[in-house]
C-alpha positions as a Markdown table, in Angstrom:
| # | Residue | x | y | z |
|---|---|---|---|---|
| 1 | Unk | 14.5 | -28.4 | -1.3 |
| 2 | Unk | 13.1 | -25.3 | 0.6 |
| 3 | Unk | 11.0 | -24.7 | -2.6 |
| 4 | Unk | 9.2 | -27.6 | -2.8 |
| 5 | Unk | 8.8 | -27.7 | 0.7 |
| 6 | Unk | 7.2 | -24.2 | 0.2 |
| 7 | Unk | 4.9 | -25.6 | -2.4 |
| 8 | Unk | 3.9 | -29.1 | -0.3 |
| 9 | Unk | 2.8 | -26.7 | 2.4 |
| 10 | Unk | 1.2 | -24.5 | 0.1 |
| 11 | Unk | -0.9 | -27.3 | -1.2 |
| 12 | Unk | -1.7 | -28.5 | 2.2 |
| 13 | Unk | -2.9 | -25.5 | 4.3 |
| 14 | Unk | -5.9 | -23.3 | 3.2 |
| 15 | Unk | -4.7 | -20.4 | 5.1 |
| 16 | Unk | -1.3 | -20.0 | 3.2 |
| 17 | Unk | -3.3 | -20.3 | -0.3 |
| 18 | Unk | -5.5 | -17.4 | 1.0 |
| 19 | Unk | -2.5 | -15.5 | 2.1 |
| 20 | Unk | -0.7 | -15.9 | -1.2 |
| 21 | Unk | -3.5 | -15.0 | -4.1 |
| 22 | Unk | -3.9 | -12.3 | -1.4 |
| 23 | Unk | -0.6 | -11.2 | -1.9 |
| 24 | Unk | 0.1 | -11.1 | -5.5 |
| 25 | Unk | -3.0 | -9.1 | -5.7 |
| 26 | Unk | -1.5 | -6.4 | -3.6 |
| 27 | Unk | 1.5 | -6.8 | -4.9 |
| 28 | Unk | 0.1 | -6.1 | -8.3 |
| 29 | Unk | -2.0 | -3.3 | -7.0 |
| 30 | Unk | 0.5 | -1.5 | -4.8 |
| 31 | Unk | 3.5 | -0.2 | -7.6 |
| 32 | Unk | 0.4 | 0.9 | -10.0 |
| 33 | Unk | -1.2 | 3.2 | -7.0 |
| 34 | Unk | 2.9 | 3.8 | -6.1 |
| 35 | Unk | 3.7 | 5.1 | -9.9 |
| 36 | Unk | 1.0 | 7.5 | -10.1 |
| 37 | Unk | 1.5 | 8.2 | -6.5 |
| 38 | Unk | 5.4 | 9.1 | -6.8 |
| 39 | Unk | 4.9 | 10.7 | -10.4 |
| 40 | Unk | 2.2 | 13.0 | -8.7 |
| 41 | Unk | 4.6 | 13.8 | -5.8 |
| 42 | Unk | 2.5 | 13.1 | -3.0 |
| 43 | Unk | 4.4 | 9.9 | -1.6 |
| 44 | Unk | 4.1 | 11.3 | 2.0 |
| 45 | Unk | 0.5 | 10.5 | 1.3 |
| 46 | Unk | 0.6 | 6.9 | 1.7 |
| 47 | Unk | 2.3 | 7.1 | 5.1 |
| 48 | Unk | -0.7 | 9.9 | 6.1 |
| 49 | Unk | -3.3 | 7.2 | 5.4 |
| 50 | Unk | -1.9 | 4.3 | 6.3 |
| 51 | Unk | -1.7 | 5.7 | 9.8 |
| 52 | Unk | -5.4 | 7.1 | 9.8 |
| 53 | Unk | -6.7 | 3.9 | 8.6 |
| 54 | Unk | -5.0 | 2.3 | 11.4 |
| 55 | Unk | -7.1 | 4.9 | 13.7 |
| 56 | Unk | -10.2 | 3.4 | 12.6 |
| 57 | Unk | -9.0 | -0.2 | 12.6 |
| 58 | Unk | -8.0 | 0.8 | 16.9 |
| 59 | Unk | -11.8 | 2.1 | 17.0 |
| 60 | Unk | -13.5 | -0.9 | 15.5 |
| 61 | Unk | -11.5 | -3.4 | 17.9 |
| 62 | Unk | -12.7 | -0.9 | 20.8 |
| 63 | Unk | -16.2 | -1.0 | 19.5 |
| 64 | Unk | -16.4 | -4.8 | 18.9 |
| 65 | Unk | -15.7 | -5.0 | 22.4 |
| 66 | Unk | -17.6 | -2.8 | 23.8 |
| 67 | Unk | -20.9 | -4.2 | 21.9 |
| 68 | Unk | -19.1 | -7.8 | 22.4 |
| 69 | Unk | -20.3 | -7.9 | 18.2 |
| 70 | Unk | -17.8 | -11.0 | 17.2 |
| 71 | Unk | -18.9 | -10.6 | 13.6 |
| 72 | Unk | -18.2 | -6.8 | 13.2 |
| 73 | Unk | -14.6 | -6.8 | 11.2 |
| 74 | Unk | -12.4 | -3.6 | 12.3 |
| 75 | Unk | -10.6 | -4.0 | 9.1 |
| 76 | Unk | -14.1 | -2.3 | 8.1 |
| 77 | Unk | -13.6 | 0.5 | 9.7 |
| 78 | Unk | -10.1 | 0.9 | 8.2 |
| 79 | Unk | -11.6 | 1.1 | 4.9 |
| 80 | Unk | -14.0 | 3.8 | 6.3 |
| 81 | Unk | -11.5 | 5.7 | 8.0 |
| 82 | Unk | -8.5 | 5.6 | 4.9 |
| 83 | Unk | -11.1 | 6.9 | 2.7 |
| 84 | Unk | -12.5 | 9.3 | 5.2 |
| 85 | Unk | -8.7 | 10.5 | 5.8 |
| 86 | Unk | -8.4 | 11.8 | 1.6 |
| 87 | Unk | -11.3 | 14.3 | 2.1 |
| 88 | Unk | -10.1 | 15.6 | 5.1 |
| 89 | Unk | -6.7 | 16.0 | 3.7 |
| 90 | Unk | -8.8 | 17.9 | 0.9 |
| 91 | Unk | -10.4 | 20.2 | 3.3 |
| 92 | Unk | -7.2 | 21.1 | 5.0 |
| 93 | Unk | -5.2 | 21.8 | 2.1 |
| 94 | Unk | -8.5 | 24.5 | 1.4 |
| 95 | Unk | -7.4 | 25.7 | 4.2 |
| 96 | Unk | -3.4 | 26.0 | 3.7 |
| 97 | Unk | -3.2 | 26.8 | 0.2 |
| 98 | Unk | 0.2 | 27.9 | 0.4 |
| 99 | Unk | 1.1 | 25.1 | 2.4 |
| 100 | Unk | -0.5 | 22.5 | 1.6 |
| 101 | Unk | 1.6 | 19.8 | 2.2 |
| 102 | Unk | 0.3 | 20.9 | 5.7 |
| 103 | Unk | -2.8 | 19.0 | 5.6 |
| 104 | Unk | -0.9 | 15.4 | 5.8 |
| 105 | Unk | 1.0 | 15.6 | 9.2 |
| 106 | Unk | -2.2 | 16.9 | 10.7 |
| 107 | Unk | -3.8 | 14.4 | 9.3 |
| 108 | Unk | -0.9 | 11.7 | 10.5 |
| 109 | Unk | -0.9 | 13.1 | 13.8 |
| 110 | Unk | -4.5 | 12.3 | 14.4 |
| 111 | Unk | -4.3 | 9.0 | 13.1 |
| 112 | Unk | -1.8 | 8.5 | 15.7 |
| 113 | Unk | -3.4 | 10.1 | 18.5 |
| 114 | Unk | -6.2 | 7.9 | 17.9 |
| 115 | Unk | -4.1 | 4.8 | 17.2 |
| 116 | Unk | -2.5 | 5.6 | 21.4 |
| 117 | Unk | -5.7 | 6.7 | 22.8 |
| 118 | Unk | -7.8 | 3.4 | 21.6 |
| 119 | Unk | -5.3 | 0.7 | 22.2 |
| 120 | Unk | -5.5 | 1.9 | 25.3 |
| 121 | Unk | -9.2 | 1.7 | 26.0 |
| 122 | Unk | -9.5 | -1.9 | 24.3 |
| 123 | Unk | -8.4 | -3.7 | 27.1 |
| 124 | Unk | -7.0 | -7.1 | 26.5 |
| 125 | Unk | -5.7 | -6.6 | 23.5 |
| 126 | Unk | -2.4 | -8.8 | 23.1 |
| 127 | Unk | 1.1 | -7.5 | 21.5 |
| 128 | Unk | 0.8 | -10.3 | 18.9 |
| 129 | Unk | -2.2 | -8.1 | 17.6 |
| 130 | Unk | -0.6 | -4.7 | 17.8 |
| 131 | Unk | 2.2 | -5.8 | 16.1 |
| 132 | Unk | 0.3 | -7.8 | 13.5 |
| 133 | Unk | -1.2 | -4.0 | 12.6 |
| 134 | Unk | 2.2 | -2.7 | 12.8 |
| 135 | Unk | 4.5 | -5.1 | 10.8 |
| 136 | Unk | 1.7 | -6.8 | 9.0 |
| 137 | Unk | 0.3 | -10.9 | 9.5 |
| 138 | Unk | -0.6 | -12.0 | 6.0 |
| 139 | Unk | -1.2 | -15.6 | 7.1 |
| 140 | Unk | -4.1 | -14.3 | 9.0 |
| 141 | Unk | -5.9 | -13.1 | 6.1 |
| 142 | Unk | -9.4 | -14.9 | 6.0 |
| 143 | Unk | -11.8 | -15.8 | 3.4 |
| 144 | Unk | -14.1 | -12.5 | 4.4 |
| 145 | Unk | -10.9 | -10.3 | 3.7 |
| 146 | Unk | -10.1 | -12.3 | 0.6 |
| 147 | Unk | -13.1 | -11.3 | -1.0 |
| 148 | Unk | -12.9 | -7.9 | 0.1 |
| 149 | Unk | -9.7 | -7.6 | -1.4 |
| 150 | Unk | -10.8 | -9.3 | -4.5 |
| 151 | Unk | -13.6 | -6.3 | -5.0 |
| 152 | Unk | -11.5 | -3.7 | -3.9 |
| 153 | Unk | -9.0 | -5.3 | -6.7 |
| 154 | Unk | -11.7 | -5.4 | -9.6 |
| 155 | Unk | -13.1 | -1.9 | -8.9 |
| 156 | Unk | -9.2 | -0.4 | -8.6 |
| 157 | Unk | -8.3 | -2.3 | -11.9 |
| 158 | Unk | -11.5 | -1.3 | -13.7 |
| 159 | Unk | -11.7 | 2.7 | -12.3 |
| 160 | Unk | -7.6 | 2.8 | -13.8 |
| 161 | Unk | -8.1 | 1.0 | -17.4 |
| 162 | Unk | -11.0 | 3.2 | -18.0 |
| 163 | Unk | -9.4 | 6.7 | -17.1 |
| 164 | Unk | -6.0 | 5.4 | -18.3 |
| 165 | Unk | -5.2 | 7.8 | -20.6 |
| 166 | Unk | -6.5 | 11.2 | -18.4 |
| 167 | Unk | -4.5 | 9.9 | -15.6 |
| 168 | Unk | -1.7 | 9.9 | -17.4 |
| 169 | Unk | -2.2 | 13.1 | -18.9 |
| 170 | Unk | -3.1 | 14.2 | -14.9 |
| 171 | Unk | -0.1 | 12.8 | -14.0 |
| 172 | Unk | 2.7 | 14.3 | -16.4 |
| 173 | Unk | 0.8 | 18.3 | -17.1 |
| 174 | Unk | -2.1 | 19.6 | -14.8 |
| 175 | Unk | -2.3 | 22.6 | -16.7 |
| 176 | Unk | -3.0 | 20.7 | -20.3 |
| 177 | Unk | -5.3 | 18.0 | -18.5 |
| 178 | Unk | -7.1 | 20.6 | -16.8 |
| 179 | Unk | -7.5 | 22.9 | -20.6 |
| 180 | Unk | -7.9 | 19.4 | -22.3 |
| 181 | Unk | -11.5 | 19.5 | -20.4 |
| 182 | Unk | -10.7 | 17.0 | -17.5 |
| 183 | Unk | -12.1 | 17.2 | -14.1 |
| 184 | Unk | -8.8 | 17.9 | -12.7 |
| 185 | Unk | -10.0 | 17.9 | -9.1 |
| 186 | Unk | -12.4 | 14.7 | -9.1 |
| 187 | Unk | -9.9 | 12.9 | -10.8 |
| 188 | Unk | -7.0 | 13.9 | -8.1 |
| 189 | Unk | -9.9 | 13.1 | -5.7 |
| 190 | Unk | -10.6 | 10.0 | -7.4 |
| 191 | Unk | -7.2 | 8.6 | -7.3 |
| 192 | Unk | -6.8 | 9.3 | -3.7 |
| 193 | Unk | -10.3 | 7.3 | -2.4 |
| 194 | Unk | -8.4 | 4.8 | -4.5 |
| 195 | Unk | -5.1 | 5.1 | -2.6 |
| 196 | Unk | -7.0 | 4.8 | 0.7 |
| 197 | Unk | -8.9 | 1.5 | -0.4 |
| 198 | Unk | -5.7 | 0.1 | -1.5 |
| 199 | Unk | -3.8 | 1.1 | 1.8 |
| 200 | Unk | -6.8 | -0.7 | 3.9 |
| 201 | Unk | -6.0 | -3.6 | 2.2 |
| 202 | Unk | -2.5 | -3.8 | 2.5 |
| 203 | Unk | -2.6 | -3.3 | 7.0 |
| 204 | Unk | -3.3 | -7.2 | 7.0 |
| 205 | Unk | -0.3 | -7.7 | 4.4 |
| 206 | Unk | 2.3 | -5.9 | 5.4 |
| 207 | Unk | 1.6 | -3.9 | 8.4 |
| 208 | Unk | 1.1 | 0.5 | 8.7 |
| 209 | Unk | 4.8 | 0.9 | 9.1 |
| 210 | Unk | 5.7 | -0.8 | 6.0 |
| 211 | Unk | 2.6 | 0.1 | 3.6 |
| 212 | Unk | 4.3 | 3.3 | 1.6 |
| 213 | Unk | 7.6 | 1.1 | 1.3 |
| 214 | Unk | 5.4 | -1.4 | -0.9 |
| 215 | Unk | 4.5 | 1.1 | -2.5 |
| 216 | Unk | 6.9 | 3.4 | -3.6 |
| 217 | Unk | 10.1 | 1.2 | -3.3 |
| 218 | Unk | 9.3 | -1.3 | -6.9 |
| 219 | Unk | 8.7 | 2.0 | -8.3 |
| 220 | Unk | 11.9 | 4.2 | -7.2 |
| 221 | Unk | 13.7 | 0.7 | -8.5 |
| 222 | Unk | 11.6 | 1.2 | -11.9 |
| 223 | Unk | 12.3 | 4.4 | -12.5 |
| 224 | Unk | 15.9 | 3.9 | -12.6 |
| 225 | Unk | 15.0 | 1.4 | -16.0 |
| 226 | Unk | 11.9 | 2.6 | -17.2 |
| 227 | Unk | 12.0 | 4.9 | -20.4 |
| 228 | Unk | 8.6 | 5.7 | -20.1 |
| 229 | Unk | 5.6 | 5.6 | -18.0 |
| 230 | Unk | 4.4 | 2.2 | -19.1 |
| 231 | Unk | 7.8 | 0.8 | -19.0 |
| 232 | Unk | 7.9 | 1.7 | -15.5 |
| 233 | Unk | 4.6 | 0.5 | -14.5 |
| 234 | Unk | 5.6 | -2.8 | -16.0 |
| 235 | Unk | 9.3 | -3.1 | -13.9 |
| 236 | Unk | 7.4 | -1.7 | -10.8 |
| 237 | Unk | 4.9 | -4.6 | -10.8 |
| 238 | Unk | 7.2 | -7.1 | -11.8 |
| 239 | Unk | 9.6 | -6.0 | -9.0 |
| 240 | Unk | 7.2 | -5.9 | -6.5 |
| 241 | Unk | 5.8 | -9.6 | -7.6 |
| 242 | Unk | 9.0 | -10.9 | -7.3 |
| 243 | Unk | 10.0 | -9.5 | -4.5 |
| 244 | Unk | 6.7 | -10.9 | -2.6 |
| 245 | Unk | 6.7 | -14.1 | -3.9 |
| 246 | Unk | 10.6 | -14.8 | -2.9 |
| 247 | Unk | 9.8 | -12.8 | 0.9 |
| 248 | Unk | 7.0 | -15.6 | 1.2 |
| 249 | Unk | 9.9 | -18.5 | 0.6 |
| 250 | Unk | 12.4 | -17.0 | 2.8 |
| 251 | Unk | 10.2 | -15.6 | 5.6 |
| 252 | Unk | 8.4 | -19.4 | 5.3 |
| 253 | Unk | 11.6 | -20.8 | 6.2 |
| 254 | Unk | 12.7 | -18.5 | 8.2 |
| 255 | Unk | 9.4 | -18.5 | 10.7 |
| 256 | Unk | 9.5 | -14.7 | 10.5 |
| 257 | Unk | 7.3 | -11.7 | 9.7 |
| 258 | Unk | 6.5 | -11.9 | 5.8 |
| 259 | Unk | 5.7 | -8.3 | 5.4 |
| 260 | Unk | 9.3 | -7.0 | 6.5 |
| 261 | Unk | 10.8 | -9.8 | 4.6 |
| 262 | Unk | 9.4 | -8.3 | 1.5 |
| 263 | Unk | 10.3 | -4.4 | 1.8 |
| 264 | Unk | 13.5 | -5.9 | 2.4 |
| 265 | Unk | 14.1 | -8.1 | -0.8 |
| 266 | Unk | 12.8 | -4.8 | -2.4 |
| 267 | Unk | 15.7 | -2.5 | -1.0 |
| 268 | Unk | 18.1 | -5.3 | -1.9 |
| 269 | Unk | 16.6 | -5.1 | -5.6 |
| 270 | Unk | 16.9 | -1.1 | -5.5 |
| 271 | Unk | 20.6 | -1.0 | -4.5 |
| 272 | Unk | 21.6 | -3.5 | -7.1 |
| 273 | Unk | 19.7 | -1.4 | -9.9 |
| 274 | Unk | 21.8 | 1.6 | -8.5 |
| 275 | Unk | 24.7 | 0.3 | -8.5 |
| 276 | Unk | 24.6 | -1.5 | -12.3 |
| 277 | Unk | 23.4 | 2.1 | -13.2 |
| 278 | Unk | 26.4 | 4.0 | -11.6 |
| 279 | Unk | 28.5 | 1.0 | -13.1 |
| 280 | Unk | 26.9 | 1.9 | -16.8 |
| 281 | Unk | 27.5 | 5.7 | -16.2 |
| 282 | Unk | 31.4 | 5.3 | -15.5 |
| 283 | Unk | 31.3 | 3.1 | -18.4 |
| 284 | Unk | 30.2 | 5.1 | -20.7 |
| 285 | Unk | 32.4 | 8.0 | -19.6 |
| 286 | Unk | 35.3 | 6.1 | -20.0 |
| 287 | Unk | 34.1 | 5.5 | -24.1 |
């Protein structure tokens, strides 16, 4: 019953078709970024970005006001300031090379600095809107952002199948990537412009708060499975998938915030996975 009423209305309204192929491209996008992310060890990263993307997202509503420029997107200028964010994280880990882990809550801090400071100056700006950027409002995601997202997708998809293989090699030993003649640093550089694009997409899905848990959640459930890294890649994206599709459903139904909905279904899914594994392990000690 609350599935086919799902569907009926999906059928009906434009804006919840939009909000859906928007979703199961993130959702397919998000645990691919996440693996190589979490492999890498730089999950913290995800957080850093999210929150200077939503910076420049704060300075675009301030300047669309102050120019009174209806057609100037701020989601724009959280694509500018994401990607912005992964060389300035660059240049401060130049600076801290024996701490370079550093770099990031600078980087966060200013992000949310900026986040206070504009809010402030944009007067009139409603809660429903700040917490739209906070806990996501994928329903509002437009045609104009669906084809962004669509790009974004094909040039993420294409830039991964081609360096495949180096970024796996990246991924698992630096040392024999870097003596196997790859650009170590563009690639690492490469990957992280990536991130950032991906993150800019995901502020309209699922809000700054939540954005790493997309990501990184499906792929701490994965890894727990996954023999390998293509096994993983494969449970991460299927967990993620199914975890969106069902948080549309229930949150549907429910008349509440989609994005939270999600992370949620994909915590669920992580303790069940731990718990069959601890099950398996006392198992097999008992044999």
């Amino acid at each position: 019953m609350y599935l086919a009423s799902f569907f009926r209305a999906l059928l009906t309204y434009d804006f919840i078709q939009y909000a859906l192929v928007a979703g199961i491209i993130v959702g397919f996008l998000a645990p691919i970024i996440g693996t190589i992310v979490v492999i890498r060890r730089l999950s913290f990263i995800a957080d850093t970005l999210s929150h200077f993307s939503l910076a420049g997202v704060c300075i675009g509503v301030f300047l669309s006001k102050l120019i009174n420029w209806k057609v100037f997107d701020p989601l724009f200028m959280g694509i500018v300031f994401s990607v912005a964010g992964t060389f300035l994280i660059e240049r401060l880990r130049g600076f801290y090379k024996n701490y370079k882990e550093l770099s990031m809550p600078i980087v966060m801090s200013a992000g949310i600095a900026l986040s206070g400071l504009f809010i402030s100056l944009s007067n009139n700006i409603d809660s429903k809107f700040t917490s739209s950027l906070l806990y996501g409002s994928i329903y509002s995601v437009s045609v104009g952002n669906l084809i962004t997202i669509v790009i974004i997708a094909a040039v993420v998809i294409t830039f991964l199948s081609l360096m495949y293989k180096k970024i796996v090699t990246l991924c698992f030993d630096e040392v024999y990537a870097s003596v196997s003649g790859i650009n170590v640093k563009l690639l690492q550089l490469a990957i992280t412009v990536i991130l950032a694009l991906v993150i800019s997409l995901f502020i309209d899905i699922v809000g700054v708060l939540l954005i790493a848990s997309l990501m990184i959640i499906p792929v701490a459930s994965a890894i727990l499975l996954g023999d390998s890294f293509k096994n993983t890649l494969v449970c991460a994206v299927a967990f993620s998938e199914v975890s969106l599709l069902l948080g549309f459903i229930i949150s549907f139904h429910a008349n509440v915030t989609t994005g939270p909905v999600i992370i949620l279904i994909n915590i669920f899914i992580l303790i069940v996975i731990m718990i069959f594994k601890r099950i398996r392990t006392n198992v097999k000690k008992e044999k």
